[in-house]
N, C-alpha and C positions, 0 to 999 in steps of 0.2 A: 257710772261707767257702762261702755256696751256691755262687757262682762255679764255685769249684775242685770242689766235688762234680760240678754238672754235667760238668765238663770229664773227671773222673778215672770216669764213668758210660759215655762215647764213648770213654776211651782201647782198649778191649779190642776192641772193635767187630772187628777185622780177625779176631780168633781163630778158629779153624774148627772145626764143630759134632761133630766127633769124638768120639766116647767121654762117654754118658752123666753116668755120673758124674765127671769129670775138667770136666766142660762146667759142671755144674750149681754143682760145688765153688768153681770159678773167680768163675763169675758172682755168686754167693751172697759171695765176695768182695770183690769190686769192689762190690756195690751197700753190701754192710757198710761197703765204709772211705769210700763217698763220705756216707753218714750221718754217720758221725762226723767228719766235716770238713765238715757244713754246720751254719748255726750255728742254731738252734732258739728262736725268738721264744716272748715269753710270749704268753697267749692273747689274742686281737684284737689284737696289735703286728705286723703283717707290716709292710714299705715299701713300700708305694704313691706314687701324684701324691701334692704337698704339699697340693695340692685339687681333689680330684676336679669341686667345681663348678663350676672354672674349667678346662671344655673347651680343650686347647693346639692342636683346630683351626683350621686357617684356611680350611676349608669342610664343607659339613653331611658325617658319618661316613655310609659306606654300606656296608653289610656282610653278605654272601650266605655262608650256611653250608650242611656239608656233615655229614651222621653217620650217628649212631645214637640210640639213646634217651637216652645222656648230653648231647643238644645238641636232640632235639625238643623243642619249646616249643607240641605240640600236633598236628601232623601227622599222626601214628599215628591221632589222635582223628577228623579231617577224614577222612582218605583212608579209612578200615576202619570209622568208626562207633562208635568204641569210646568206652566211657565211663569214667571217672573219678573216682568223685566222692569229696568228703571220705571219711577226712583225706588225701587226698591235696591239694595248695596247704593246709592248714590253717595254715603255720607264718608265711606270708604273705601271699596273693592270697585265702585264705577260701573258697574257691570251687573247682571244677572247670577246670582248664586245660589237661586234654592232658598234662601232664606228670607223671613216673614220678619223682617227688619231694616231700615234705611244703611244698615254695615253692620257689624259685627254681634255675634250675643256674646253672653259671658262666658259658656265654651271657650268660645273663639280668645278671652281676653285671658282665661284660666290655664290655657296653650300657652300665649305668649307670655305667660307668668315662668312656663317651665321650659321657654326657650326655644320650644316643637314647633313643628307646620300643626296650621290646622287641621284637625280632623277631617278626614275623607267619610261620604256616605258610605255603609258599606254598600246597597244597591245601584253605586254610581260605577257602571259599566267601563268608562273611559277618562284615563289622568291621574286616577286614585292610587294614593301612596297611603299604604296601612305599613309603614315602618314603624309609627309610633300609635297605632291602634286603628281601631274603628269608629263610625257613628252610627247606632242601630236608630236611633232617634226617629222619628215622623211624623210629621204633624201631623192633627188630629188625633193623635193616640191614647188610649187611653188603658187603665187595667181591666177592666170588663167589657163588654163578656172576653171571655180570655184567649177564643181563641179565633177571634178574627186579627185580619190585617188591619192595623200593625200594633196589635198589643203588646203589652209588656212579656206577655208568658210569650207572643211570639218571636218577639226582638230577641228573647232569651233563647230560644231555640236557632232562630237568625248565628247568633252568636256561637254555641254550641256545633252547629255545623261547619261555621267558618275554621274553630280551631281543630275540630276533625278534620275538616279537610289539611289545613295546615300542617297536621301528623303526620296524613298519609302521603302528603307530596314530601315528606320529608323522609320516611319510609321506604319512597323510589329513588330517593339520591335526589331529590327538589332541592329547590332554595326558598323560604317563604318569607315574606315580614316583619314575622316575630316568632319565636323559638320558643321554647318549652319554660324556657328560665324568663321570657319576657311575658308569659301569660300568667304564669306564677306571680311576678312584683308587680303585674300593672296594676293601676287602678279602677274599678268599673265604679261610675258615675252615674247615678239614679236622682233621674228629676223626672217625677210624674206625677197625675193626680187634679192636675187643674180641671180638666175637661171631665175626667170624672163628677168633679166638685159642681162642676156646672151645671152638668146633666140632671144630677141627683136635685139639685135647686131649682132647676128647668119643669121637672117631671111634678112639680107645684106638692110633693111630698113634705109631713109636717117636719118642723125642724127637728123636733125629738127622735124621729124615727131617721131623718137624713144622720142623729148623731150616734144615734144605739146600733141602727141594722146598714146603711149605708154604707157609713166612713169605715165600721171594722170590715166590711167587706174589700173593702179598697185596698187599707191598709194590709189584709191577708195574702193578697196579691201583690204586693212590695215586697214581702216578707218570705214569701215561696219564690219572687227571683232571686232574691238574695240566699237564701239556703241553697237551692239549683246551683248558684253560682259557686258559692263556695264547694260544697261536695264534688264541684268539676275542676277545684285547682286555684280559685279565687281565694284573695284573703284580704283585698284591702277594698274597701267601698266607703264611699261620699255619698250621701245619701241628702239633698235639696227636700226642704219642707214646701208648701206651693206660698204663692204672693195670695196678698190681700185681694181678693175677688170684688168687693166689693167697691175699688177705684178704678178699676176699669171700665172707659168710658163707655163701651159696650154692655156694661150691665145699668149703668149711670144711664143710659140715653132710651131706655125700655119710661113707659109711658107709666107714672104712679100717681093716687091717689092726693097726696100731700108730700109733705118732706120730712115727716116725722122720724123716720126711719135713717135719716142723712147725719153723721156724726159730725163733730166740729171741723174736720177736715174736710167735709162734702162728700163722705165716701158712707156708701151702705152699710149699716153695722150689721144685719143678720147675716148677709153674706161673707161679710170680715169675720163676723162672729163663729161661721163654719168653718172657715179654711184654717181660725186657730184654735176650733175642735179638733181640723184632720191635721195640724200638725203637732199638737200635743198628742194625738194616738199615734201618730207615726214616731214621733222621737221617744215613745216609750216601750214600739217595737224595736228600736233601733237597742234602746237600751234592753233587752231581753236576749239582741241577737247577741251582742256583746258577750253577755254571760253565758247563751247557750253555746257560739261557734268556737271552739278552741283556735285560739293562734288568730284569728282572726280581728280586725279594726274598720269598725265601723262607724265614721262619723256622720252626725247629725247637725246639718246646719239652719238656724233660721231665716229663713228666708224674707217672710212674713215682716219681721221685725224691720228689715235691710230695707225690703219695700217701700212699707208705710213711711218710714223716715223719709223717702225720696219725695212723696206727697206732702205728710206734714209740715217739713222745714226741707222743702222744694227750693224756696230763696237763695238757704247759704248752701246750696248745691249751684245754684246759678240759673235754674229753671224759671222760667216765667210761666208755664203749662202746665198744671201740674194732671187736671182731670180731663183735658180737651186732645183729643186724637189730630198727631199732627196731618196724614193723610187719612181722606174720607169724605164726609159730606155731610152737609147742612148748619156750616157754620158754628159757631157758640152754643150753649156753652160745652158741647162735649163734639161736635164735629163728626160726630156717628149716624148711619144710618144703615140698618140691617138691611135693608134691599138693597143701597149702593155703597158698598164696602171700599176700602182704598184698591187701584185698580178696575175700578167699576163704570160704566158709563156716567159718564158727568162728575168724577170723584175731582176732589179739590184737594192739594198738597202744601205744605206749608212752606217757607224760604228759609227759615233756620231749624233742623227740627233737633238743634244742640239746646233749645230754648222749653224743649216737651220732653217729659219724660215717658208720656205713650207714642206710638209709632204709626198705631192703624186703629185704635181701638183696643184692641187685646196684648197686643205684644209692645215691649218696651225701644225706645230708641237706642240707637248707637250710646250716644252721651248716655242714658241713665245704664245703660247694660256695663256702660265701662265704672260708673261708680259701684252697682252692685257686686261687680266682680271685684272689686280692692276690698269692698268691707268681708266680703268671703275669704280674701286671701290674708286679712286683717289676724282670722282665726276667733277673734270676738264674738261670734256668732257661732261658734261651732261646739258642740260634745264631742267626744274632748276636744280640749284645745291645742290640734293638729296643725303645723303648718301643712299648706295643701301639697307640698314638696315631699311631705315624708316618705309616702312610700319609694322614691326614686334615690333616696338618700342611702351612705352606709349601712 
């Protein structure tokens, strides 16, 4: 069952980053056998709500997020000026929104689980409705160094100002968004770390030391928004482990030796093999905060897990693509190229890209973001096993 996969993904967590390849061997293991003990729906059959359109609220959702460009919903566009345009949203909003995807991310799908409009940037000047929270999110973000645009310690501070402000218009007789009692039950949403991951792997740093002095640095900085957060009023946090770095066809289409390195999947294992170092240290900060924050709930989901399944057994999802960017350049087998990125002169785009589970390279499609968001809402994936509804409930 996913259950058990999840659980048998944290069992290793404790192991120490020793020896290369004895680390990588291990890991490549363990994520192997929790595959194959998690159980693999046919396509569009995940478990979700019995109905989604019956909200199990028993007050309006409010939900402040935290990331990178897997969770901006337009931010990068407000804050930098950057533009967008088709086909980027073409698979659904038709239109230009900020977002490094052909329609919606799992945000967006995680909203419509709780009934809400999507998430507004908060640096999006004009249109923006924060009734049901914010998005600090930005692509490119990452937690280091911490204290440029748009880090995590800044998003946090981002956020920190907005509910100041919120206070004190409320202080002059204002009206704001959300109210003292909706910053209290919301939920804040932390998905970060990829760009991190990447950097750390980029910077040609040995794996041992990306897994001993690196990832606990990262993680330390997940860990300090999440305390900041709580000691300002917070209590409930979702906290996203990062995907498998190693199938993206942006890391896939860099220029290698041989294939030795390529799992049965065709996806990198030293790089798979970090992102499920950084998420075995992050869900066992997650479980630290647990016991240190009174009153407070903080889930931990795997993400990692959710991912690779979309690549492995990509078929009974419906994918025909599992490692090839639907828009970009230079054709097969992975459709990437670092000088002409999707949007780029001469960039080539796909006619179905419900048939790829990548989008551009790096970021996933409408179709695979809508499956990744049911097996989150599944709860199978999660410490504890939270409906993503709770905090809004009774």
């Amino acid at each position: 069952m996913a259950a058990a996969a999840a659980g048998g993904t944290r069992s290793s967590r404790t192991r120490s980053g020793g020896g290369t390849a004895a680390a990588a061997a291990a890991a490549t293991a363990v994520l192997v056998a929790a595959l194959a003990a998690a159980t693999t729906a046919p396509a569009g059959q995940v478990a979700v709500q019995d109905d989604p359109g019956e909200a199990a609220c028993a007050r309006p959702p409010v939900v402040f997020a935290f990331g990178d460009s897997n969770t901006d919903t337009g931010g990068v566009a407000a804050g930098m000026g950057f533009y967008y345009p088709l086909p980027e949203g073409r698979a659904f909003f038709r239109r230009a929104t900020g977002r490094l995807c052909d329609g919606r991310l799992v945000i967006d799908y995680l909203c419509e689980s709780l009934n809400m409009s999507y998430l507004s940037p908060y640096l999006e000047a004009l249109g923006s409705d924060f009734t049901g929270g914010a998005n600090f999110a930005i692509s490119g973000s990452s937690t280091l160094p911490r204290n440029v645009p748009f880090s995590l310690h800044v998003q946090v501070q981002q956020f920190l100002h907005f509910k100041q402000r919120s206070f004190e218009l409320v202080a002059h007789g204002g009206i704001t968004p959300v109210d003292a009692d909706g910053f209290r039950n919301a939920l804040y949403l932390i998905d970060i770390g990829q760009n991190d991951l990447s950097g750390a792997f980029g910077s040609g740093a040995p794996y041992d030391d990306i897994v001993s002095q690196k990832i606990p640095a990262i993680i330390s900085e997940i860990k300090d928004a999440i305390t900041t957060l709580y000691y300002n009023g917070a209590k409930n946090f979702w906290v996203h482990g990062t995907g498998p770095l190693g199938c993206l066809p942006q890391k896939l289409a860099k220029p290698r030796a041989d294939d030795s390195d390529l799992d049965y999947s065709g996806c990198l294992k030293t790089l798979n093999n970090g992102a499920y170092e950084f998420n075995n240290q992050l869900c066992a900060a997650c479980d630290e905060l647990r016991q240190q924050l009174r009153g407070a709930t903080v889930v931990y989901t795997d993400v990692l897990l959710i991912k690779y399944d979309l690549v492995a057994n990509h078929t009974a999802y419906g994918f025909e693509e599992p490692l090839m960017a639907c828009c970009g350049y230079g054709g097969p087998p992975y459709n990437y190229n670092a000088n002409v990125s999707c949007l780029g002169p001469g960039f080539r785009v796909c006619e179905d890209g419900a048939k790829f589970v990548s989008w551009d390279g790096v970021h996933y499609t409408d179709a695979a973001n809508a499956v990744v968001a049911e097996k989150i809402l599944s709860g199978d994936y999660s410490t504890p096993k939270l409906p993503f509804d709770y905090f809004c409930k009774a």
